[in-house]
C-alpha positions in Angstrom: 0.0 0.0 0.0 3.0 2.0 1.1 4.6 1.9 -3.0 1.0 2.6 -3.9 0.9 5.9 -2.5 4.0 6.8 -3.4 2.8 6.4 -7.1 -0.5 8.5 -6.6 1.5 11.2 -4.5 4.2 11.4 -7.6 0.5 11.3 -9.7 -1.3 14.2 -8.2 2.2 15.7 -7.4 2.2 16.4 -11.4 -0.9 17.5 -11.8 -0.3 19.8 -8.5 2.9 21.6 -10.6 1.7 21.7 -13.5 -1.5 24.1 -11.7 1.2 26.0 -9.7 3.4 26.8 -13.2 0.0 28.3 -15.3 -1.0 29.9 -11.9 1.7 31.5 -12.0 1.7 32.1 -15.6 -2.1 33.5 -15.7 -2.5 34.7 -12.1 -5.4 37.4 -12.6 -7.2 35.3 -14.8 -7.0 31.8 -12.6 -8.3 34.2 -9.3 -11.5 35.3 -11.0 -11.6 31.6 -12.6 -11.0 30.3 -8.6 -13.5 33.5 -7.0 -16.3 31.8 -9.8 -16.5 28.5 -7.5 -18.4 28.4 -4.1 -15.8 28.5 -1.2 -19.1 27.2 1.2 -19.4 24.1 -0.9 -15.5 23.4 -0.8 -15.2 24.5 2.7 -18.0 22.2 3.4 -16.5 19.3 1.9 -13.3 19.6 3.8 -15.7 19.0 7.0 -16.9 16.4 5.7 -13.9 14.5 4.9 -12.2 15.1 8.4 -15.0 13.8 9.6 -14.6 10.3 7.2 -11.2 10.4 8.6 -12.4 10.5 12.4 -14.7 8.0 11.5 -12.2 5.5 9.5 -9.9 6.1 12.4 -12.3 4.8 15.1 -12.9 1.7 12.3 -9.4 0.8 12.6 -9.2 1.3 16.6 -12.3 -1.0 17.0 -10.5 -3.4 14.1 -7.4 -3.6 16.7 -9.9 -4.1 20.0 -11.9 -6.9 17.7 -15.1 -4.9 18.3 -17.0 -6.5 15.4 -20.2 -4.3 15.7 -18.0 -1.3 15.8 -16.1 -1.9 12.7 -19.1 -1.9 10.7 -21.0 1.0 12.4 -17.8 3.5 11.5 -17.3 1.9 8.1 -20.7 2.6 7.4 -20.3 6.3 8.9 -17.3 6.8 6.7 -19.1 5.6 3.3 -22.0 8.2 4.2 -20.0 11.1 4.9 -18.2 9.9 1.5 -21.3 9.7 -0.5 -22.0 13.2 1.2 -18.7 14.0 -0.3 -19.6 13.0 -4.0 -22.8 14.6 -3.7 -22.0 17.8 -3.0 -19.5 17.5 -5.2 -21.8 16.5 -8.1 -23.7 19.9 -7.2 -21.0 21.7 -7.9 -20.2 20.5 -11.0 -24.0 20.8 -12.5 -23.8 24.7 -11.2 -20.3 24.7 -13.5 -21.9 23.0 -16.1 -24.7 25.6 -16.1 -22.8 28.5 -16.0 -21.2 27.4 -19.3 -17.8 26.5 -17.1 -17.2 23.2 -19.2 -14.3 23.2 -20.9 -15.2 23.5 -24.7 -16.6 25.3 -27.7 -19.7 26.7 -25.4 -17.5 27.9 -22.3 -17.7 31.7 -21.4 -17.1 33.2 -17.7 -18.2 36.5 -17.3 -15.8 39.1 -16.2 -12.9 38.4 -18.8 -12.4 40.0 -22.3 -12.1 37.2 -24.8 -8.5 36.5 -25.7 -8.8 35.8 -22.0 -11.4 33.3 -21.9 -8.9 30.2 -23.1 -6.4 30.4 -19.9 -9.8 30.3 -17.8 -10.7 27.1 -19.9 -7.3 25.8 -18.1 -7.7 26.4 -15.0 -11.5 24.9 -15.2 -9.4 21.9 -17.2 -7.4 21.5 -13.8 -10.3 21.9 -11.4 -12.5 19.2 -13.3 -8.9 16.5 -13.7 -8.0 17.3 -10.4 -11.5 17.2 -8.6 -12.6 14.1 -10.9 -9.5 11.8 -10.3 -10.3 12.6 -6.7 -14.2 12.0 -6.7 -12.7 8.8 -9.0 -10.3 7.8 -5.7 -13.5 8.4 -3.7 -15.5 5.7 -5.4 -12.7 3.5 -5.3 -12.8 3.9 -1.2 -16.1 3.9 -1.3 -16.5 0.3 -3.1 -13.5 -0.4 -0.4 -15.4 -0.2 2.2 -18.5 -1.3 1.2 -16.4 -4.9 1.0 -15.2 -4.2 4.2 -18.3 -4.1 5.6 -20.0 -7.0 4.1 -16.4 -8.8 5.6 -17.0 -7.3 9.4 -20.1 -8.2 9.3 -19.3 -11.7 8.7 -17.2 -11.3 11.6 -13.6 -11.9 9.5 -11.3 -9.2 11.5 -10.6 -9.9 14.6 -7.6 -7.9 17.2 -5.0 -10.7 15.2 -6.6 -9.9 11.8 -7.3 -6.5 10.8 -4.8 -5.7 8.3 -7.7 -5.0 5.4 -9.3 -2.1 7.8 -5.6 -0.7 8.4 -4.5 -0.5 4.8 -7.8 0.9 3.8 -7.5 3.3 6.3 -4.4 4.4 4.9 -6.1 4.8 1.5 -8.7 6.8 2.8 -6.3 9.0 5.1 -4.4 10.0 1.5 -7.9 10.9 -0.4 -8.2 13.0 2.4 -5.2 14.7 2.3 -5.1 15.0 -1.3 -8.4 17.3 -0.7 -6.2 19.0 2.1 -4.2 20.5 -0.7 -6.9 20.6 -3.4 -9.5 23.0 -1.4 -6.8 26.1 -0.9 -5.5 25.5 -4.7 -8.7 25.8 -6.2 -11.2 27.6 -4.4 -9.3 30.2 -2.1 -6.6 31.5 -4.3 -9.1 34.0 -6.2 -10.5 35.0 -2.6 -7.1 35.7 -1.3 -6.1 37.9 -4.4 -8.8 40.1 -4.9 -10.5 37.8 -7.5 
């Protein structure tokens, strides 16, 4: 799980510089992109994850105490606050799609002249890779612990077994951190500079 990580951290790692070198390139235009998304619904979502963390961290403490009823009640916490997660962020991107936000021949955001209106298309091609391999990791976990669950319930993990909780854990603790760094990169950067 450990090399895993270190893959997807070298992944997102990528995708993280190449949004810090056209930030950097376009910096007026990406902070009236950024200032076009809802920092309640981002800010939101970061609550929500923490929470899936508290909760997938309790899963893993009753995993190593045994606690079979446990296990399954704060997996099943963690998949709600994740679908909570995905639904909110499924909001967001119909209000994007709406506004005409979509990358493409019918995207337009109000406020930039148009030989502008292509380096906005980029940072909205960042937010939608970045937020989408992300909702994409959250499925993943999601159908992760859906298995773990059916498993708990069947009473497999016990205090000497409950490597499958703890690895998963792991996976979920990196979605979450991967969010860490997404929600200040994309939604507060146009806030902070007068976007």
């Amino acid at each position: 799980m450990w090399i895993f990580l270190i893959t997807e951290i070298m992944f997102f790692g990528g995708m993280f510089l190449a949004y810090t070198i056209y930030r950097g390139a376009y910096p007026e235009v990406f902070a009236v992109a950024s200032s076009s998304i809802k920092i309640f619904l981002g800010a939101a979502n970061t609550v929500v994850l923490l929470g899936s963390s508290l909760t997938m961290v309790l899963a893993v403490r009753a995993a190593q105490l045994g606690q079979q009823k446990a296990i399954v009640f704060f997996l099943i916490l963690t998949l709600l606050l994740g679908g909570v997660f995905l639904g909110v962020k499924a909001v967001e991107w119909k209000e994007k799609f709406d506004e005409h936000h979509i990358p493409g021949p019918t995207f337009h955001l109000e406020g930039l002249p148009d030989d502008q209106q292509g380096h906005a298309q980029l940072f909205f091609t960042l937010y939608f890779a970045m937020t989408g391999l992300h909702a994409l990791h959250m499925i993943i976990g999601a159908g992760i612990l859906i298995t773990l669950i059916f498993q708990a319930n069947r009473g497999k993990f016990t205090a000497d077994y409950m490597t499958p909780v703890d690895v998963a854990g792991l996976y979920w603790h990196f979605v979450d951190i991967v969010w860490i760094f997404l929600f200040p990169l994309l939604y507060l950067i146009g806030h902070t500079h007068g976007g």
